[in-house]
C-alpha positions as CSV (number, residue, x, y, z in Angstrom):
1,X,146.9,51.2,64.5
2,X,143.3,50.3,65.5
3,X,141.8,47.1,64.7
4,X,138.3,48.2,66.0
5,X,136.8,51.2,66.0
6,X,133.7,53.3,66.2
7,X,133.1,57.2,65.3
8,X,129.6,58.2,67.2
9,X,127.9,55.2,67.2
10,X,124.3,55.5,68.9
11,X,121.5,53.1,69.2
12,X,118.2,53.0,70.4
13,X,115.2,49.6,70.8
14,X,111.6,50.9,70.0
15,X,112.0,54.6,72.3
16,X,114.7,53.4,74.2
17,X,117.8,55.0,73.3
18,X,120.7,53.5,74.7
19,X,124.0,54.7,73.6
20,X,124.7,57.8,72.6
21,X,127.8,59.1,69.8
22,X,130.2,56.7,71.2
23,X,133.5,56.9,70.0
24,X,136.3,54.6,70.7
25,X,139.2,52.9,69.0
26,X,141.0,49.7,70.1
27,X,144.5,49.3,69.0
28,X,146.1,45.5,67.5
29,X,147.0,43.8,70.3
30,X,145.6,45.9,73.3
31,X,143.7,44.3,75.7
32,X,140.9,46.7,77.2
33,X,138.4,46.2,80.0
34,X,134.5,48.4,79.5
35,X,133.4,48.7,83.2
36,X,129.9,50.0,83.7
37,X,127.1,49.4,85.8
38,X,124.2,47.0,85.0
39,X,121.9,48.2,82.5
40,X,124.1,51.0,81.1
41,X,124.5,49.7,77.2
42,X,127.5,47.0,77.8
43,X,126.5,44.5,76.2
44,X,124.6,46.8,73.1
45,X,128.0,47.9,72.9
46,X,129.5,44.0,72.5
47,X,126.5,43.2,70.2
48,X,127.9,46.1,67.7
49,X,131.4,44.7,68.1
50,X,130.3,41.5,66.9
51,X,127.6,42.8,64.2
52,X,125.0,41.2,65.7
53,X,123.3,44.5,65.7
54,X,124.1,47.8,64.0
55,X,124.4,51.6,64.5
56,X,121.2,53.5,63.9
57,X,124.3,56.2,63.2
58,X,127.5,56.7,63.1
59,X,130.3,53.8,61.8
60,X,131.2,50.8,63.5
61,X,134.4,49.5,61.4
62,X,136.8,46.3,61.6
63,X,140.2,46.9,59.7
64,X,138.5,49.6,58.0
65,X,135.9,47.8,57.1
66,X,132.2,48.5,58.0
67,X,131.0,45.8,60.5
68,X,127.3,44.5,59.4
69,X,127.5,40.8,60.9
70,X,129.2,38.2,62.7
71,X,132.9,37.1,61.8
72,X,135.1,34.5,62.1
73,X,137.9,36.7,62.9
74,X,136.1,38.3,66.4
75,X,135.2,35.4,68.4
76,X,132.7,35.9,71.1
77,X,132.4,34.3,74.5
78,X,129.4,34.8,76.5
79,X,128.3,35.0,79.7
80,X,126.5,31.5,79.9
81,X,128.0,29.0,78.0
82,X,125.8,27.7,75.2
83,X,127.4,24.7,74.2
84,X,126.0,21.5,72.9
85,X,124.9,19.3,75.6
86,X,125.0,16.0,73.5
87,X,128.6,16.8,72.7
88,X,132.0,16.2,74.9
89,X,134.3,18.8,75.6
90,X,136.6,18.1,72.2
91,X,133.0,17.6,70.0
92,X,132.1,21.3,70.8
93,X,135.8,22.8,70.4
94,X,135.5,21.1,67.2
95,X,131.7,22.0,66.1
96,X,133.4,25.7,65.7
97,X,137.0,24.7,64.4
98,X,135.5,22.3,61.5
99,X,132.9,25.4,60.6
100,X,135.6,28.2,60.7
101,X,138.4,26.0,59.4
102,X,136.8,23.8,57.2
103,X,139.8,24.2,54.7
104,X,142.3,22.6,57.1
105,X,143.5,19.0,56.5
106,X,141.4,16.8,59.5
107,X,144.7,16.1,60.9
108,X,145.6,19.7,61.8
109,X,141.9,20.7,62.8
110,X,142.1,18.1,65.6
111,X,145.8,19.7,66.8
112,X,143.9,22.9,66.8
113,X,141.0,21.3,69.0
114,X,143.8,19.9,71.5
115,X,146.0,22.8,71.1
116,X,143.0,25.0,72.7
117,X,141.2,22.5,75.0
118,X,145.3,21.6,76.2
119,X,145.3,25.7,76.8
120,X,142.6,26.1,78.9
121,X,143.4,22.9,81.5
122,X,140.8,20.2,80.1
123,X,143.4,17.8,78.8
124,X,141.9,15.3,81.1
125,X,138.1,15.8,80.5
126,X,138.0,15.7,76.7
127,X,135.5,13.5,76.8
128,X,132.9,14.4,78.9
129,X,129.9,15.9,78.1
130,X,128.8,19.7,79.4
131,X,126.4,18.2,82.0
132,X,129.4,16.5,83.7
133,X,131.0,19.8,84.3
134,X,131.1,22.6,86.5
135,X,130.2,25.9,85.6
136,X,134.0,27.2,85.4
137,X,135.0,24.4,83.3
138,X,132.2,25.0,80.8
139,X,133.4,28.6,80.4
140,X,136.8,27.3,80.3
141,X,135.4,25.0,76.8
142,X,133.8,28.6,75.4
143,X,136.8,30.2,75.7
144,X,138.6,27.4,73.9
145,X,136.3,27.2,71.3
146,X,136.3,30.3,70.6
147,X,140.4,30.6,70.6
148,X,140.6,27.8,68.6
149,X,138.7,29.5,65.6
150,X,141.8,32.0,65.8
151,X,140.3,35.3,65.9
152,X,142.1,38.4,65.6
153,X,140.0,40.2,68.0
154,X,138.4,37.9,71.5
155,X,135.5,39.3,73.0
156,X,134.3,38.7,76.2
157,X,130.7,39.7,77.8
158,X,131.0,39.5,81.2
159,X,132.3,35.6,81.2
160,X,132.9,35.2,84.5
161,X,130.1,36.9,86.4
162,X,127.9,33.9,87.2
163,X,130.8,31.8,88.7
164,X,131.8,31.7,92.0
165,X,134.9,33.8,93.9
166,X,137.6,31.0,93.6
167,X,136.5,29.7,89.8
168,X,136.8,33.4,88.8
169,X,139.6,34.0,90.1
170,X,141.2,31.1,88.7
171,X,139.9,31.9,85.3
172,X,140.4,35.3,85.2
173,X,144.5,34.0,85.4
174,X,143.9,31.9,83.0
175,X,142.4,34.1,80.3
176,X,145.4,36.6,81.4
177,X,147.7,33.7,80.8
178,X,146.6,33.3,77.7
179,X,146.0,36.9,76.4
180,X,150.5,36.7,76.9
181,X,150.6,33.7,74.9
182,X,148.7,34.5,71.9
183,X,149.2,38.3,72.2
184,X,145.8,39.1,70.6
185,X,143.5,42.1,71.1
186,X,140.9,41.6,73.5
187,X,137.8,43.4,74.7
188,X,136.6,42.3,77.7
189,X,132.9,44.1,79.0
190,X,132.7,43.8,83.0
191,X,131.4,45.7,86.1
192,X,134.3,43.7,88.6
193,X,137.3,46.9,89.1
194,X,139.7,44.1,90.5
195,X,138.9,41.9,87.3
196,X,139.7,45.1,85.2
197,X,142.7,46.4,86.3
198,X,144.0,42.6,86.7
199,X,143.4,41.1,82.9
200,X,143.0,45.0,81.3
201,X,146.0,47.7,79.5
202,X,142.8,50.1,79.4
203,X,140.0,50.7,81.1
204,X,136.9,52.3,79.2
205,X,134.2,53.8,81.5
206,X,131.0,53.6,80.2
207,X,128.1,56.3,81.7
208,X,124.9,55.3,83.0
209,X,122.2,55.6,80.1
210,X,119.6,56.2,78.8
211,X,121.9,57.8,75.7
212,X,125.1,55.8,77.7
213,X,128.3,57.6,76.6
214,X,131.9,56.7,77.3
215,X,133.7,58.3,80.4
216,X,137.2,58.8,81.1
217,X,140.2,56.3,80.5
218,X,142.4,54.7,82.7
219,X,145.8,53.4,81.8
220,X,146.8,50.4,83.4
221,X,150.4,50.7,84.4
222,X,150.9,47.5,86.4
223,X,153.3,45.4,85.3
224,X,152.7,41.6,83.9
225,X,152.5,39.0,85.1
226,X,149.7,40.2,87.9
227,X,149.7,38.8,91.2
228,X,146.5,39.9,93.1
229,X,147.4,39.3,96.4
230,X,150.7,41.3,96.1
231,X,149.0,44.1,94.1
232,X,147.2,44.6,97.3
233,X,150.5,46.1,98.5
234,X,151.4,48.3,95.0
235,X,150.8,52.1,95.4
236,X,150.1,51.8,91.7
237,X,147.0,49.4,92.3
238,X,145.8,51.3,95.2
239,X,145.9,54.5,93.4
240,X,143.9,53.2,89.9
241,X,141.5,51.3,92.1
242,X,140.9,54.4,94.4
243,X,140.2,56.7,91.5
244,X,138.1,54.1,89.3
245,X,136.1,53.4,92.2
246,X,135.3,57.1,93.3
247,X,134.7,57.9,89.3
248,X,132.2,55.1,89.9
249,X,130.2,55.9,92.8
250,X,130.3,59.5,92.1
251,X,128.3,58.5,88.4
252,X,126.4,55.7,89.6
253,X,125.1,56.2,93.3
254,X,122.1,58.1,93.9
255,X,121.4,60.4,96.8
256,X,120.5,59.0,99.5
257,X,116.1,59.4,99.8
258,X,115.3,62.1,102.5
259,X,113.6,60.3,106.0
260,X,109.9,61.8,106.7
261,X,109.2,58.7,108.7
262,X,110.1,57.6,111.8
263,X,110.3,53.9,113.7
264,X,106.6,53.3,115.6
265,X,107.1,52.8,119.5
266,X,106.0,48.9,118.6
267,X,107.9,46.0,120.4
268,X,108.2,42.5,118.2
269,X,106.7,39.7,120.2
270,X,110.1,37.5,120.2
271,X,111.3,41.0,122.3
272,X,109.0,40.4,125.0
273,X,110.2,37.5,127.4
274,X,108.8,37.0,130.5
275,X,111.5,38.7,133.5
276,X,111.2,35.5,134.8
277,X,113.3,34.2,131.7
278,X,115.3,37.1,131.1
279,X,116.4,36.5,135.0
280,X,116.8,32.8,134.6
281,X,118.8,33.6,131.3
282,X,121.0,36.1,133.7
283,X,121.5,33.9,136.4
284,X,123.0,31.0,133.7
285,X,125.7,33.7,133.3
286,X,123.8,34.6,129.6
287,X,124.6,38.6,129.0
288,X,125.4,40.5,126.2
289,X,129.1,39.5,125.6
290,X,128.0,36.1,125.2
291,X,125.0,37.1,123.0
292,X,125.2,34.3,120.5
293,X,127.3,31.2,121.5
294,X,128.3,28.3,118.7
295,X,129.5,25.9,120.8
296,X,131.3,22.7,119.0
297,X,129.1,22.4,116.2
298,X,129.0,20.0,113.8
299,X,127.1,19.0,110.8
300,X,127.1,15.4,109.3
301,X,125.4,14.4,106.4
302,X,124.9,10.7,105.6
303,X,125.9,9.5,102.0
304,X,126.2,6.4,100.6
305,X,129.4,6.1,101.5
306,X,129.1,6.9,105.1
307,X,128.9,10.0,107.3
308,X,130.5,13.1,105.3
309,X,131.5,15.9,107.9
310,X,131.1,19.2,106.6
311,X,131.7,21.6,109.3
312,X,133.9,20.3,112.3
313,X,134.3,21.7,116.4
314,X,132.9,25.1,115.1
315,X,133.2,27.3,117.9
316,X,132.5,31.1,118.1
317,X,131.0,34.1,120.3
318,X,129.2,37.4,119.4
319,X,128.7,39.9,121.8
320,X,125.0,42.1,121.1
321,X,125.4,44.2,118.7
322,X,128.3,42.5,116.6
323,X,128.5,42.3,113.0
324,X,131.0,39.2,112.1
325,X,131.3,38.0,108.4
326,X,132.1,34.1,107.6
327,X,134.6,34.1,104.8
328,X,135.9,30.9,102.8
329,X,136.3,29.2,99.3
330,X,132.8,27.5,98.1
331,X,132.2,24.1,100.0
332,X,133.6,25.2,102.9
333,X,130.3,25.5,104.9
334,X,130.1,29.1,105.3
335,X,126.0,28.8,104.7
336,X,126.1,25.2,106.6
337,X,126.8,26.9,110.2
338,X,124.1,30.3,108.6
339,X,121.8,27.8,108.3
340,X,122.2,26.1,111.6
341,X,122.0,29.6,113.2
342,X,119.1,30.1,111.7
343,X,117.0,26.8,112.8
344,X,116.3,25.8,108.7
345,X,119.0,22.9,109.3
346,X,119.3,20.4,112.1
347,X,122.9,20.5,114.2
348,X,124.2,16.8,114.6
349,X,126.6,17.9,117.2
350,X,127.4,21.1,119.7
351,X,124.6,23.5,120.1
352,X,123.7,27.1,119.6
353,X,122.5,29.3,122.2
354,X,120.9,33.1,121.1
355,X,120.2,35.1,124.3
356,X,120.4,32.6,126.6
357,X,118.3,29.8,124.4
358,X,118.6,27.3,122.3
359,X,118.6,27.2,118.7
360,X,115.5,24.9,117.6
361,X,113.6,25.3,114.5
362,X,113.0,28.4,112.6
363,X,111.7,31.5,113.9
364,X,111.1,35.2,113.4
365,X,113.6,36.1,116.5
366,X,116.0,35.1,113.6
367,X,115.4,36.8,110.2
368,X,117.5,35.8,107.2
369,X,117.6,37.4,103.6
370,X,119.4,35.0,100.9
371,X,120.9,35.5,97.6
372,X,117.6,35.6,95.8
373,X,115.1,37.6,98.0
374,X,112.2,35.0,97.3
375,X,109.3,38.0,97.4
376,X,105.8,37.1,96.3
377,X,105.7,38.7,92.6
378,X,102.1,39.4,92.7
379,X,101.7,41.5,95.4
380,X,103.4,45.1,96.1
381,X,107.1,45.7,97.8
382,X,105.2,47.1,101.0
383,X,102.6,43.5,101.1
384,X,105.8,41.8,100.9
385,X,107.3,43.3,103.8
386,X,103.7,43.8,105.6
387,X,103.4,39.8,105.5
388,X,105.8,39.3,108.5
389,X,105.0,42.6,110.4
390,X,101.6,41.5,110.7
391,X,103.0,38.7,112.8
392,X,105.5,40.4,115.0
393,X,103.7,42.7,116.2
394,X,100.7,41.5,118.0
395,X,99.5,44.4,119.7
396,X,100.6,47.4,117.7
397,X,97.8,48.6,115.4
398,X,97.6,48.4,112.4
399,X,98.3,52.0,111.4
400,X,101.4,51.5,113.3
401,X,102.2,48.2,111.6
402,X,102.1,50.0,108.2
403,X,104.5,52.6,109.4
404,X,107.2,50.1,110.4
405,X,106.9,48.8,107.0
406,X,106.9,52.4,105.2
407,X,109.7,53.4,107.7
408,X,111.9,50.4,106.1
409,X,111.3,50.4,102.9
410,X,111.9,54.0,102.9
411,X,115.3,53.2,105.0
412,X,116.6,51.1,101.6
413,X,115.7,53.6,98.9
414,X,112.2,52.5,98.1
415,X,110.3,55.4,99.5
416,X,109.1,55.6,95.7
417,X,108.8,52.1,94.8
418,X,106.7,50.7,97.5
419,X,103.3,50.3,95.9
420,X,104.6,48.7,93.0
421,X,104.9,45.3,92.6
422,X,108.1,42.9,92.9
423,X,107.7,41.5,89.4
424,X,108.1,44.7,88.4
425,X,111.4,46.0,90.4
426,X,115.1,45.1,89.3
427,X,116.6,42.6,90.7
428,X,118.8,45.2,93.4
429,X,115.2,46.5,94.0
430,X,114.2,43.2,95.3
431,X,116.8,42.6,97.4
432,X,116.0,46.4,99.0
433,X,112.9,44.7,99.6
434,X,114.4,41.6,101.4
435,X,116.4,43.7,103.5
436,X,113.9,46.0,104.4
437,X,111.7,42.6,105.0
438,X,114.4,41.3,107.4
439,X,115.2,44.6,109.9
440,X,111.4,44.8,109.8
441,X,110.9,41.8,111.9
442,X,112.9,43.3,114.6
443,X,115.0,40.3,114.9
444,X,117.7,39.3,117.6
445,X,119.9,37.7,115.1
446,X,120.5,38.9,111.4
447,X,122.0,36.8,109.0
448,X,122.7,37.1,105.6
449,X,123.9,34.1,103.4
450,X,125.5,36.0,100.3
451,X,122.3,38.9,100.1
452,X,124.6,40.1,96.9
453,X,125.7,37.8,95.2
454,X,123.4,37.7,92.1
455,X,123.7,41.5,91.7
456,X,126.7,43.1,89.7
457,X,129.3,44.4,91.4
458,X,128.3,48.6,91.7
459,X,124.6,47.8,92.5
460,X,126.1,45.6,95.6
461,X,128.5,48.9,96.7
462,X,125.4,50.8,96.9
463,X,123.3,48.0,98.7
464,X,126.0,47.3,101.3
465,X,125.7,51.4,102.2
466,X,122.4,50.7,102.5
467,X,122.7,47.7,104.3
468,X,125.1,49.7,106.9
469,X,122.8,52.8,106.9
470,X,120.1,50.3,108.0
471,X,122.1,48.6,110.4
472,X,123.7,51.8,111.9
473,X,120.3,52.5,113.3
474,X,119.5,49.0,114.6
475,X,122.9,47.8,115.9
476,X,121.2,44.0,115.3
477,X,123.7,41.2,115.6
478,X,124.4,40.5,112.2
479,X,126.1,37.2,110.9
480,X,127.0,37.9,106.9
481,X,128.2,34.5,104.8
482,X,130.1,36.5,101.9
483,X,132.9,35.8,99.0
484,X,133.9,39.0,99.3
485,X,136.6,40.5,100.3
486,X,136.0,43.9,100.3
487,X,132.6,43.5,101.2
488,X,133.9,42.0,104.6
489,X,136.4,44.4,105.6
490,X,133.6,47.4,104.6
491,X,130.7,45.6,106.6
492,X,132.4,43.5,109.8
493,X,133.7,43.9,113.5
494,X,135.4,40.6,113.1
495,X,136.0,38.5,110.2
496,X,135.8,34.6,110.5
497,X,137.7,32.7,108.0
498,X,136.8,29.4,107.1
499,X,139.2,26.4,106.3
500,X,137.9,24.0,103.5
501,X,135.9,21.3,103.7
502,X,135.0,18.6,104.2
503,X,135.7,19.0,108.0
504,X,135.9,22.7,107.6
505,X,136.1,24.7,110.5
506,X,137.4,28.2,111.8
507,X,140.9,28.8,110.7
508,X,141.6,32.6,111.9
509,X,139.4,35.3,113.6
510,X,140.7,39.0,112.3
511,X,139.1,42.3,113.9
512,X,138.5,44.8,111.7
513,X,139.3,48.1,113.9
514,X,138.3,51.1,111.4
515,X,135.8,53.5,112.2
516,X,132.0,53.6,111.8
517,X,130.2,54.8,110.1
518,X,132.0,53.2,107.1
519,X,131.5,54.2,103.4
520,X,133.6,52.6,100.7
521,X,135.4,56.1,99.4
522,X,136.2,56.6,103.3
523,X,137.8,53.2,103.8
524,X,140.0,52.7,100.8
525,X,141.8,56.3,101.9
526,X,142.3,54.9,105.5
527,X,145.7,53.3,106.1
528,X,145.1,50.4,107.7
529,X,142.0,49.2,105.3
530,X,144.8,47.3,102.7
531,X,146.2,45.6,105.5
532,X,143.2,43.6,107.0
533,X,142.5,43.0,102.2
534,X,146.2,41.5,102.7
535,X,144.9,38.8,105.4
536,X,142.0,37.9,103.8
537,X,143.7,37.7,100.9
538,X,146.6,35.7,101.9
539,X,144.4,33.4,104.3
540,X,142.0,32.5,100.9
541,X,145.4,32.3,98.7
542,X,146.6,29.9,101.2
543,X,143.8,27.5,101.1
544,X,143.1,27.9,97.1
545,X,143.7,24.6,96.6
546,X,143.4,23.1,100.2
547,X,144.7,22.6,103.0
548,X,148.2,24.5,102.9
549,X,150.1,21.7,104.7
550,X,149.2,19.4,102.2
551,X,150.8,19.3,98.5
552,X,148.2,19.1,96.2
553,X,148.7,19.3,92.5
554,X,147.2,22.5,90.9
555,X,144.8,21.7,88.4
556,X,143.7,18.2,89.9
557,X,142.7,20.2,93.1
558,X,140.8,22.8,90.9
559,X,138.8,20.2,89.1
560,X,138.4,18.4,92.1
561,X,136.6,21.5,93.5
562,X,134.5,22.5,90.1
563,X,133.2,18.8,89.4
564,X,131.9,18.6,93.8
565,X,130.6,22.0,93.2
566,X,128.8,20.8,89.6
567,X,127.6,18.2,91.5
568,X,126.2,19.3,95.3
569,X,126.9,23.2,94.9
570,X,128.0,24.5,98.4
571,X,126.9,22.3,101.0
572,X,123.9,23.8,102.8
């Protein structure tokens, strides 16, 4: 019997029209997952669930009954957390339960406010106030607060999307825990396949709009409890994650734009060393197998409780041309040794040699691109990327300047976007342009501290083939700081795996030996691409909540890690 249902439901903003005769029924009890790209009518499609908007036409019914505004009995948890500041963690549990429940004896309102806050592992921080948590923990007190107004239906918009790999992952157990427990339908609106086919019985498609409709369903025929890391090894898994994924790309990517330009015979200036340095550099025993040389670096910060350690004896060698990733839990370091690399952060120990030199200071020889692209809104994409080309390039015109920057920009899909500016382009856009920015300098070393990690998970697919389109033609040596996974095994040569910190160092080096040039659909067909998931995998499961050869109890370890991360965020 279906609890929720809609019978061509469209809706449209002003001349927007966003979703178009959508039809769907969820049945009591089901838990369903609606994947879709950024921007396709997700969360219009939440809003009608919850009757905070409603159908310009067709019927959006609960039970039967026509759904015009917000209920008790479907709770809603969003994707930030809006919760009291002022209050603790029981005061805001219990702002909802005294509203919803205010019939209840006060006795059993405050079981249900323990009951709830007990469920989702903040027994022991009941009385601290949101800004004392971490952003996983204040999700954790949303999703309480909304389980503890016992709804019959729990929705979910995108909950976990602004936290980081290891509080997701934990969380996205949690809520699957708990969808067992108290066996109630659940709708959960996400763009992560892994997080779908782990939590979800269904998975709804939802088209591209404008006028988004629903695609194809996908049954979910993995049994409970899930175990990521040994899904990685069930045929089943690999089969509904193959075919959601190819649905996906073949909806959402577009084709690839058409090259009319071609790279300028121009030489950056940090290309040009004197022969008598290039020789010197040779005669030290400096060549290309020994491109980029960490040698026993350390960083130290002082606090005021001494000297904290972060990273410890890290020690690692690119040849010219490599592309390694640096993999690891958050507060490992992973950006610490990026930014070391790239001169923005002082070494306290070691050293790092790029083509036979130091590492000192920042410079262009060295271009990085960061989660948020940091683009000047005012002016256009190409003035963005023009600003460092003007500097690079010394003695190339400055007709032939503008073409390295046109020949870039048109390299990550801009060729039409270029003359507009960055206030004005999507967030992925902007991050084109930071890419663009970066292989524009020319630079000897690339690195890239997390370049995706604000952007949902499709947009990123098609950005990392762009990224490797891009990077195909230049061969730079590329250091990528990632949470990813896949996003590793897709981009890397070699993948370096980080222990936790503090004293974080490298715990295991894997080479990735699968064919170039790589493209998602290619890779998860090859035989040998689950098995490199399976070490990352298992290397990250191992270190979840520390060091493996220490015991460390579960949940202390977890809020251990949420309340340092609350505090410093990822040391950098």
């Amino acid at each position: 019997m279906s609890i929720l249902s809609f019978k061509n439901v469209s809706k449209s903003f002003g001349d927007a029209k966003i979703l178009k005769d959508i039809t769907l029924d969820v049945a009591e009890g089901e838990f369903i997952a609606i994947l879709g790209f950024s921007g396709s009518g997700k969360s219009t499609l939440m809003n009608l669930m919850t009757g905070l908007i409603t159908p310009d036409t067709g019927t959006a019914t609960f039970r039967g009954a026509p759904i015009v505004e917000p209920g008790p009995e479907r709770g809603l948890v969003f994707q930030s957390y809006s919760l009291m500041p002022w209050l603790t963690v029981n005061g805001n549990v219990a702002l909802a339960v005294d509203a919803v429940h205010a019939h209840m004896p006060k006795a059993d309102r405050a079981a249900l406010v323990k009951k709830y806050v007990d469920m989702v592992g903040l027994s022991h921080a009941t009385d601290r106030r949101p800004s004392e948590l971490s952003g996983g923990m204040r999700q954790r007190v949303s999703v309480a607060r909304a389980l503890a107004m016992q709804p019959e239906v729990l929705l979910l918009d995108e909950p976990l999307s602004a936290l980081d790999a290891l509080t997701r992952a934990n969380l996205q157990d949690e809520i699957e825990t708990i969808s067992q427990k108290e066996k109630k339908t659940i709708v959960l609106i996400t763009n992560d396949v892994d997080e779908a086919i782990l939590l979800a019985d269904r998975i709804v498609t939802l088209k591209p709009g404008p006028e988004a409709t629903l695609g194809p369903d996908f049954q979910v025929n993995i049994p409970r409890p899930r175990d990521r890391t040994k899904m990685n090894d069930d045929p089943a898994f690999i089969k509904l994650r193959a075919d959601v994924t190819k649905y996906l790309m073949d909806i959402g990517f577009s084709a690839a734009a058409e090259q009319t330009r071609s790279m300028p015979d121009v030489q950056a200036v940090h290309q040009m060393a004197p022969s008598a340095l290039r020789e010197a550099g040779k005669s030290e025993g400096f060549n290309d197998e020994r491109y980029l040389q960490f040698s026993m670096v350390h960083k130290v910060y002082p606090t005021p409780k001494g000297p904290l350690t972060v990273v410890e004896d890290f020690d690692m060698t690119l040849q010219k041309g490599e592309f390694v990733s640096v993999i690891g839990h958050s507060g490992c370091g992973k950006s610490t040794a990026l930014t070391m690399a790239a001169g923005l952060n002082p070494i306290s120990k070691g050293g790092i040699i790029l083509d036979g030199k130091h590492v000192e200071g920042a410079d262009p020889e060295r271009a990085v691109v960061f989660q948020s692209p940091s683009l000047f809104p005012w002016l256009t994409a190409k003035q963005n990327v023009a600003i460092g080309v003007d500097k690079v390039y010394p003695n190339a015109s400055q007709i032939e300047r503008q073409e390295v920057v046109e020949y870039y920009l048109e390299r990550v899909g801009l060729a039409d976007s270029m003359d507009r500016n960055a206030v004005d382009l999507s967030n992925g856009m902007q991050q084109r342009v930071g890419i663009a920015r970066a292989f524009a300098l020319s630079p000897k070393l690339l690195l890239l501290d997390e370049p995706f990690g604000m952007l949902d998970s499709l947009t990123r697919w098609e950005l990392q083939e762009v990224l490797m389109d891009v990077w195909s033609k230049t061969k730079v040596t590329t250091i990528c700081v990632t949470h990813d996974v896949d996003e590793a095994v897709l981009l890397s040569d070699r993948i370096c795996m980080m222990t936790n910190g503090p004293r974080a160092t490298i715990g295991k080096m894997l080479s990735v030996d699968l064919p170039r040039p790589r493209t998602r659909k290619a890779l998860m067909e090859h035989s040998d691409y689950y098995r490199y998931r399976a070490e990352v995998l298992q290397f990250l499961e191992d270190y979840e909540h520390g060091d493996p050869d220490t015991v460390v109890e579960e949940s202390a370890a977890q809020d251990s890690h949420e309340t340092a991360a609350a505090t410093t965020g990822e040391a950098a």
